[in-house]
C-alpha positions as CSV (number, residue, x, y, z in Angstrom):
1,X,0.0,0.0,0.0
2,X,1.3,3.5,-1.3
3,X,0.4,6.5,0.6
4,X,1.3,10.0,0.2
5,X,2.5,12.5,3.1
6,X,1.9,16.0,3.0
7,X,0.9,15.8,-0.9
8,X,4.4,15.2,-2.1
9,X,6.4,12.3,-0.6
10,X,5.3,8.1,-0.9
11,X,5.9,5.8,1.3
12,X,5.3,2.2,0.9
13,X,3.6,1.4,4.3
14,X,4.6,-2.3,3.3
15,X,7.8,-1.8,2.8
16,X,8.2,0.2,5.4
17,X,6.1,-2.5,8.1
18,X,9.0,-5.4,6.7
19,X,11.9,-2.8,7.9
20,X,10.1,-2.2,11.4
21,X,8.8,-5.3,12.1
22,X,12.4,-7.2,11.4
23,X,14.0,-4.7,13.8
24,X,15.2,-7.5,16.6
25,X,15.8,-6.4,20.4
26,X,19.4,-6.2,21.3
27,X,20.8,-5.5,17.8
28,X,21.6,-2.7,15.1
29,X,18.5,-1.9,13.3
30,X,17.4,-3.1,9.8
31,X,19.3,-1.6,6.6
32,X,16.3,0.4,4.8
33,X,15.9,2.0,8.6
34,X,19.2,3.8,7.5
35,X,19.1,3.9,4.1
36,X,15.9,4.1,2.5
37,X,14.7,7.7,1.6
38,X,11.1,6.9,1.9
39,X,11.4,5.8,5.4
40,X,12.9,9.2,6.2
41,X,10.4,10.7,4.4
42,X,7.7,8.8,7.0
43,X,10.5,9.6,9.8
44,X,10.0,13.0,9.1
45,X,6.1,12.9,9.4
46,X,6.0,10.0,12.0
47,X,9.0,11.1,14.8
48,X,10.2,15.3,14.0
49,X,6.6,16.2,13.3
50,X,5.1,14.8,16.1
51,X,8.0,15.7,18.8
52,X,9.5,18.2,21.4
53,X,12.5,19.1,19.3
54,X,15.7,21.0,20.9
55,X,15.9,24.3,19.3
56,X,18.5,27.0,21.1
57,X,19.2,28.2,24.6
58,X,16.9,31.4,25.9
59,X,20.0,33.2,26.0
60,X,20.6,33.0,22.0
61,X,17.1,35.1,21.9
62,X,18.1,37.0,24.5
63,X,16.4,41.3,23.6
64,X,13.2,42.0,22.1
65,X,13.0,41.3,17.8
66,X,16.2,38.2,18.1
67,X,15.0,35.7,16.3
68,X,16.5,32.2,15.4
69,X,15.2,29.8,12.5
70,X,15.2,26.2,12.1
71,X,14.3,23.6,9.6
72,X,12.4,20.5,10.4
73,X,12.7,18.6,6.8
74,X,10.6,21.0,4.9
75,X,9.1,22.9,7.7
76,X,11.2,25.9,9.0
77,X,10.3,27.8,12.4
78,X,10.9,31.3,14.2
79,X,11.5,31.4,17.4
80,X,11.4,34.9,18.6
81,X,11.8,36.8,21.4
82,X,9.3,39.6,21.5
83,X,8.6,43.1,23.2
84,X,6.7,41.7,26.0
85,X,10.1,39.7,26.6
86,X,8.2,35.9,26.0
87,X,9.4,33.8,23.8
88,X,7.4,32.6,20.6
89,X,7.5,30.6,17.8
90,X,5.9,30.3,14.7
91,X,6.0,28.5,11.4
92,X,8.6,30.7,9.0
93,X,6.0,30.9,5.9
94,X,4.2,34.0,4.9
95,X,0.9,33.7,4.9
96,X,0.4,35.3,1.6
97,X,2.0,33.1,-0.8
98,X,4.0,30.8,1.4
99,X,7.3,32.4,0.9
100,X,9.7,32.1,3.7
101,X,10.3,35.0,6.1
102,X,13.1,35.1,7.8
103,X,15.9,34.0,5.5
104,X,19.3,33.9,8.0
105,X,19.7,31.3,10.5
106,X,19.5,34.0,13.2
107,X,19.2,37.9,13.5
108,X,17.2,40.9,15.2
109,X,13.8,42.4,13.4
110,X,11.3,45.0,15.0
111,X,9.1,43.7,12.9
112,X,9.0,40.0,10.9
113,X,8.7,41.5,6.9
114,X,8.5,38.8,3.7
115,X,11.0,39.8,1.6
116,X,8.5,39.0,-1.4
117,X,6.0,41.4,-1.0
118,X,7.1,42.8,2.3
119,X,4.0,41.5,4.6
120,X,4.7,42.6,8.0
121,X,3.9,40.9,11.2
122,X,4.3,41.7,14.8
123,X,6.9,39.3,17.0
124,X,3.5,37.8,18.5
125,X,2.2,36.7,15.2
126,X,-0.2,39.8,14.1
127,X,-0.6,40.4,10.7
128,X,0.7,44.5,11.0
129,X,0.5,45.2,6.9
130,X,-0.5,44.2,3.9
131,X,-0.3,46.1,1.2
132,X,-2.9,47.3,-1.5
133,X,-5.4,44.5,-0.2
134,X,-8.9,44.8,-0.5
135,X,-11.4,46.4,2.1
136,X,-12.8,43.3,2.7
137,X,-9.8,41.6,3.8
138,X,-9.4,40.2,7.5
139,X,-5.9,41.0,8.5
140,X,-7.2,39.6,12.1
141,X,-7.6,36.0,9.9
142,X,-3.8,36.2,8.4
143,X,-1.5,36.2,11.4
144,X,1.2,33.5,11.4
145,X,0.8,30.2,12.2
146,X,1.8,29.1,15.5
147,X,4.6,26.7,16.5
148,X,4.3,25.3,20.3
149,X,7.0,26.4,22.5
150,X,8.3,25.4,25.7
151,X,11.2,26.6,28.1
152,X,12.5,24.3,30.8
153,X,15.6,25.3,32.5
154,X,16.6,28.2,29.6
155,X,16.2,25.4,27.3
156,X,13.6,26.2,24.4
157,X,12.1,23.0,23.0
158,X,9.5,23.5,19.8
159,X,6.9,21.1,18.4
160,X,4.8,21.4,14.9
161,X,2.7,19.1,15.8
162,X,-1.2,19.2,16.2
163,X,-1.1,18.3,20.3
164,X,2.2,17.2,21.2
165,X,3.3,15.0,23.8
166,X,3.5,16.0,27.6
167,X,7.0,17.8,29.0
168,X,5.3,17.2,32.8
169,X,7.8,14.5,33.5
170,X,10.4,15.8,31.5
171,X,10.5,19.3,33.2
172,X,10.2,17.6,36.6
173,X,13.1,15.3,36.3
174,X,15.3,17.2,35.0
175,X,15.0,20.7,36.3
176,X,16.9,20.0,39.6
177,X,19.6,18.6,37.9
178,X,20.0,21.7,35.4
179,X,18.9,24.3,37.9
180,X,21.8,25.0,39.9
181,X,24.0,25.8,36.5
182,X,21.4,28.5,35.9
183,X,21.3,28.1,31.8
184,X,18.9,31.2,31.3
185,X,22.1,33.3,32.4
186,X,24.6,32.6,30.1
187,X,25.7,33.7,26.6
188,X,27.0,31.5,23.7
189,X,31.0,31.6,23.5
190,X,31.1,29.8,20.5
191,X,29.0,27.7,17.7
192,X,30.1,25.1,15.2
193,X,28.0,22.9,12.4
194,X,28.9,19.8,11.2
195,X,27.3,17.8,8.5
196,X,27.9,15.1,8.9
197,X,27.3,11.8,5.7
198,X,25.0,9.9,7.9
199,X,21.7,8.8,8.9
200,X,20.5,11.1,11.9
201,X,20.6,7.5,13.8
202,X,23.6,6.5,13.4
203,X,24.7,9.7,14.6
204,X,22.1,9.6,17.8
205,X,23.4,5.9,18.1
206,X,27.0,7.0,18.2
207,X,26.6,9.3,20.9
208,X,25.2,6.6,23.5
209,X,27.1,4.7,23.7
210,X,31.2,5.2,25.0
211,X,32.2,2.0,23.9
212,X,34.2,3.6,20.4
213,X,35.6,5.8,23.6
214,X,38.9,4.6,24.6
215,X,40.1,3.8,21.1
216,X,38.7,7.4,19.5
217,X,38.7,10.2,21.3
218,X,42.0,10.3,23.1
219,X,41.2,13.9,23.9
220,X,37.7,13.0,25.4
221,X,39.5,10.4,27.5
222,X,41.5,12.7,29.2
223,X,39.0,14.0,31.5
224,X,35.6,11.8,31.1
225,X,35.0,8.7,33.1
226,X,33.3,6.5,30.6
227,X,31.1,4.1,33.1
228,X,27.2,5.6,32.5
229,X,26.1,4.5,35.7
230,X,27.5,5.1,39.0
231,X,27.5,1.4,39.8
232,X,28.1,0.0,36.5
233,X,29.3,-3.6,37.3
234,X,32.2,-3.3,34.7
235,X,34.1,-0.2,36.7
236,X,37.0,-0.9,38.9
237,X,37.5,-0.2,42.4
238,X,39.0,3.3,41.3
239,X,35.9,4.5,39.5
240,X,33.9,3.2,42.6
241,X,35.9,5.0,44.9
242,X,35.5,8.2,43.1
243,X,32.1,8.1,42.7
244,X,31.8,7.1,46.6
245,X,33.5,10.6,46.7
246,X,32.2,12.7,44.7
247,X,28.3,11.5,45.7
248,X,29.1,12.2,49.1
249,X,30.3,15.8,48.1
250,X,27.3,16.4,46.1
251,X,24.7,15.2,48.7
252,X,26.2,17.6,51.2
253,X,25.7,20.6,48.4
254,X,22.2,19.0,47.4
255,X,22.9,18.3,44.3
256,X,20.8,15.1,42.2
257,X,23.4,12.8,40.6
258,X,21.7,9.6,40.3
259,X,20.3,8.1,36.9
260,X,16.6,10.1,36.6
261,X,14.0,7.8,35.6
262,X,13.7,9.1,31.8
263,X,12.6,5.8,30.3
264,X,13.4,5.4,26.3
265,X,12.1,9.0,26.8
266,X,14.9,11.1,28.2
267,X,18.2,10.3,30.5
268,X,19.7,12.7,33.2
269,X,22.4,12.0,35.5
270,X,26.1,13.8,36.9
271,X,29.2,12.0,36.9
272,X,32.1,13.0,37.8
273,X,35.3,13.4,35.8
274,X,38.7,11.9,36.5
275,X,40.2,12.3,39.0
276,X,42.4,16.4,39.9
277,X,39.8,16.9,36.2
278,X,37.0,19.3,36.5
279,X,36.4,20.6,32.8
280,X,36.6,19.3,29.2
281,X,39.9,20.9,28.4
282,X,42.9,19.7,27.6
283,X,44.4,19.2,30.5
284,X,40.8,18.8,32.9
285,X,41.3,22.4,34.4
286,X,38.3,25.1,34.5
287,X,37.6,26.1,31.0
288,X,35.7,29.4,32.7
289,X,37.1,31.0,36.0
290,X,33.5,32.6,36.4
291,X,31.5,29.8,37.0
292,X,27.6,29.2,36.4
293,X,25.3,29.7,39.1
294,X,25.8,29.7,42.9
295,X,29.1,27.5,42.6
296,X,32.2,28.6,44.3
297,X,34.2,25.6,43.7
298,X,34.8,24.0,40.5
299,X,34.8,20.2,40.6
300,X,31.3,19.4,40.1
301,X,31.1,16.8,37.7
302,X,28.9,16.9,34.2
303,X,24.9,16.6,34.4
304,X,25.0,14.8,31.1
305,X,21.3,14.8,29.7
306,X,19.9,13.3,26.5
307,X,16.6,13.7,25.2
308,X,15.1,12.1,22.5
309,X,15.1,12.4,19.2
310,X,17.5,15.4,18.7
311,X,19.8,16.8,21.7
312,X,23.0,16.0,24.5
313,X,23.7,18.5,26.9
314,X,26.5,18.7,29.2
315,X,26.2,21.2,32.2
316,X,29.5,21.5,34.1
317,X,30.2,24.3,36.7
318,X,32.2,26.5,34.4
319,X,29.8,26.1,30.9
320,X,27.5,24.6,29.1
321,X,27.8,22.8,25.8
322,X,24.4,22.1,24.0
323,X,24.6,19.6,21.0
324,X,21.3,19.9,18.4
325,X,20.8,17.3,15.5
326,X,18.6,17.9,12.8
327,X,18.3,15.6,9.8
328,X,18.5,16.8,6.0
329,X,18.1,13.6,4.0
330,X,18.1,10.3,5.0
331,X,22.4,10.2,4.5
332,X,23.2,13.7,5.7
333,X,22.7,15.1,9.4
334,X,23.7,18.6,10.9
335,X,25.1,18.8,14.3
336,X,25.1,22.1,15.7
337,X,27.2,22.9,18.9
338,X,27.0,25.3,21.5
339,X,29.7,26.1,24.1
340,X,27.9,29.0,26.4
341,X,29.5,30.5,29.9
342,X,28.6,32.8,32.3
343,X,26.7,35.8,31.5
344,X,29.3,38.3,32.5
345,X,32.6,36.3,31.5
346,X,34.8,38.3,29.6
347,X,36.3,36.5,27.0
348,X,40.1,36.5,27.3
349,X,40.1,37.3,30.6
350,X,37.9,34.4,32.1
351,X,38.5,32.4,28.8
352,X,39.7,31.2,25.9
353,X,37.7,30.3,22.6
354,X,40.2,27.7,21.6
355,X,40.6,26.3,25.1
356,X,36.9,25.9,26.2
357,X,36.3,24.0,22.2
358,X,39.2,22.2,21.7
359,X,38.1,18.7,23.3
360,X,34.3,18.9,21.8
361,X,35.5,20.1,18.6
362,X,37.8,17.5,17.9
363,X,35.4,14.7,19.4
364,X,32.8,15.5,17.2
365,X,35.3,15.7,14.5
366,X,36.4,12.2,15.1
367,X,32.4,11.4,15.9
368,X,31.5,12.9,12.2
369,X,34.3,10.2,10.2
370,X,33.1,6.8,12.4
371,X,29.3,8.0,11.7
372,X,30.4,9.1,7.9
373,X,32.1,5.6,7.8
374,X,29.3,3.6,10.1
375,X,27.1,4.9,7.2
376,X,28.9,3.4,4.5
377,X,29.0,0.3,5.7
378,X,25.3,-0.8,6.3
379,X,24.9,0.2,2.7
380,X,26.8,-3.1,2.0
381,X,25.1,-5.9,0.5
382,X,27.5,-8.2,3.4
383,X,25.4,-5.7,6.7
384,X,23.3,-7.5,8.7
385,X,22.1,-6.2,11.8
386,X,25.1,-7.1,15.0
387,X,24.9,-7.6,18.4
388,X,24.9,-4.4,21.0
389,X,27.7,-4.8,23.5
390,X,26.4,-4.8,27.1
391,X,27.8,-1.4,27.4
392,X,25.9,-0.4,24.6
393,X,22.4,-0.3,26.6
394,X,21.3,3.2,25.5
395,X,21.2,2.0,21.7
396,X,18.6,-0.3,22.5
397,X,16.5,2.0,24.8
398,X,16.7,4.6,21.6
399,X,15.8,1.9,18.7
400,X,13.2,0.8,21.5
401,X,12.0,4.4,21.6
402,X,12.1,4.6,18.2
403,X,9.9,1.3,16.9
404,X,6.9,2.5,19.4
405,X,7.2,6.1,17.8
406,X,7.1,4.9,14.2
407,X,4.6,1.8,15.2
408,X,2.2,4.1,16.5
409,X,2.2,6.7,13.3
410,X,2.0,3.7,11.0
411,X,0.8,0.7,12.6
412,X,0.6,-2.5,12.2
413,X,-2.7,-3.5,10.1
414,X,-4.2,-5.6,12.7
415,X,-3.9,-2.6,15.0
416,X,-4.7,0.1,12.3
417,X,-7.9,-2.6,11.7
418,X,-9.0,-2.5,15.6
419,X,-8.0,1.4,15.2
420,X,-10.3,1.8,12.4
421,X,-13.4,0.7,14.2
């Protein structure tokens, strides 16, 4: 059975039920789950469409008029920061003739004007002016279409769909842990893109899991403890002994550091680094002397946070490093990262550019050719789906996350049958 999305892209729902339904537990996912451009084209509709999706930090829309766009496939969004000082967002298409808006990626406007034929709308959405229209034209009935928008913790999180899914447990889980590092007053020291040749997947895939670690990211290594739980059975008596340490430190300064319960959904825990570490530099020292919040001493571990389908965090007590991925096509992926510090740092003085980036950038470097290459290979006619590594856990929470998202957008016929009655 074809069907048609949005008017323009098929999908063979068949096809597509024979890649999802040989998906098995414990193991990399079927090939056409990577590879096929029409399952993108239903991942696009069935997963982004229907999400929470990680667009910036408050502080990137900080004054009245900044604005930052963002594509979702075909769909781009403004989020905008208006007079009244609340943050908005709304689908970046004119409602005259569709044309798109706001054309850079970010920017300040008084006023949001088409470029085509310079419709102008207020940063709440208000149709302001349209020229030489007819007196029986409802500007009231014209306004832009909105985009739902939430803030937790600084962090602004967008949805395009009809009634998204609840941020209730989300916001509650995670706002302790985030809190104290006080995102909402910080500014952005530095951004990088990456496109990176891959399947949006394989790049969420490589980020959870640290096995690649040791053998990769020599830079990483130098600072991050690469156990994900703070008993994980596989540590040795070191790693237990510095967690014993550090958990007793951060229980005195009330501090959460234990795994939150985020399901498939979300995860949200602090670790610390290795030990006489306390930043991803070089050489583990503070990245920022000013640090975030109400700390006064540095060594407070990373509050690593994921949340599906698009976004890692890392929120140490000296900055904040925000990591967004957006799909393009079903082989390309952009990963955008933000390094951000405190408000009033002065650059140069409290830091460096090159010191604060240097271990992210070159991770995500290294991250870009094993997702590039990763990629290549499941196009092979020899792929098969392998075996997950213990260690590995968080790829099968993800893909496990990922089947219920797509089954319940395109189910299987004896459900859509009972669904349909």
């Amino acid at each position: 059975m074809i069907i048609r999305i949005l008017g323009w892209a098929d999908v063979d729902i068949d096809a597509l039920r024979t890649a999802l339904d040989q998906r098995a537990r414990g193991r990399s996912l079927p090939q056409a789950l990577y590879a096929s451009p029409a399952v993108f084209e239903a991942e696009l509709e069935g997963v982004f469409a229907r999400e929470w999706l990680f667009a910036c930090n408050a502080c990137e829309i900080r004054s009245p008029g900044d604005y930052l766009t963002l594509d979702i496939g075909r769909d781009s969004v403004m989020v905008v920061r208006g007079h009244d000082l609340e943050i908005r967002a709304f689908h970046n298409t004119c409602r005259h003739r569709g044309s798109r808006i706001c054309l850079a990626e970010r920017g300040n406007a008084r006023r949001l004007v088409c470029p085509y034929h310079q419709w102008t709308y207020e940063l709440d959405g208000r149709l302001f002016r349209a020229r030489q229209m007819p007196p029986d034209f409802d500007a009231a009935e014209h306004g832009l279409r909105p985009v739902h928008v939430e803030v937790i913790g600084g962090l602004v999180l967008v949805s395009i769909a009809a009634e998204p899914p609840s941020l209730r447990k989300f916001r509650a889980a995670v706002s302790p842990y985030i809190t104290p590092h006080a995102p909402q007053k910080t500014k952005i020291a530095h951004v990088s893109e990456l496109v990176e040749q891959a399947n949006w997947k394989l790049v969420i895939e490589n980020n959870r899991e640290c096995y690649h670690c040791a053998g990769t990211h020599p830079e990483l290594m130098a600072t991050l403890v690469d156990f994900a739980l703070p008993a994980d059975a596989a540590s040795d008596p070191a790693h237990q002994a510095l967690m014993q340490t550090s958990a007793t430190r951060w229980q005195a300064a009330s501090l959460p550091y234990l795994p939150a319960d985020g399901g498939t959904e979300f995860r949200c825990i602090r670790l610390p680094f290795k030990d006489g570490r306390v930043s991803f530099t070089p050489d583990g020292s503070p990245a920022c002397r000013r640090l975030l919040g109400g700390f006064s001493e540095p060594d407070q571990g990373s509050v690593r946070m994921f949340r599906v389908p698009n976004s890692w965090h890392h929120f140490l007590s000296d900055h904040i490093i925000h990591c967004r991925v957006m799909p393009q096509d079903a082989a390309s992926t952009v990963l955008r990262t933000t390094w951000l510090v405190h408000e009033d740092a002065v650059e140069g003085v409290d830091y460096g550019v090159e010191n604060l980036t240097a271990v992210w950038k070159a991770t995500n470097e290294q991250d870009r050719r094993l997702a590039e290459n990763n990629q290549r290979g499941v196009l092979s006619r020899a792929y098969v789906p392998g075996p997950y590594n213990p260690s590995e856990f968080m790829l099968t929470d993800f893909n496990d996350w990922y089947i219920e998202k797509m089954n319940a957008a395109y189910p299987p016929p004896s459900v859509a049958a009972a669904l349909s009655r």
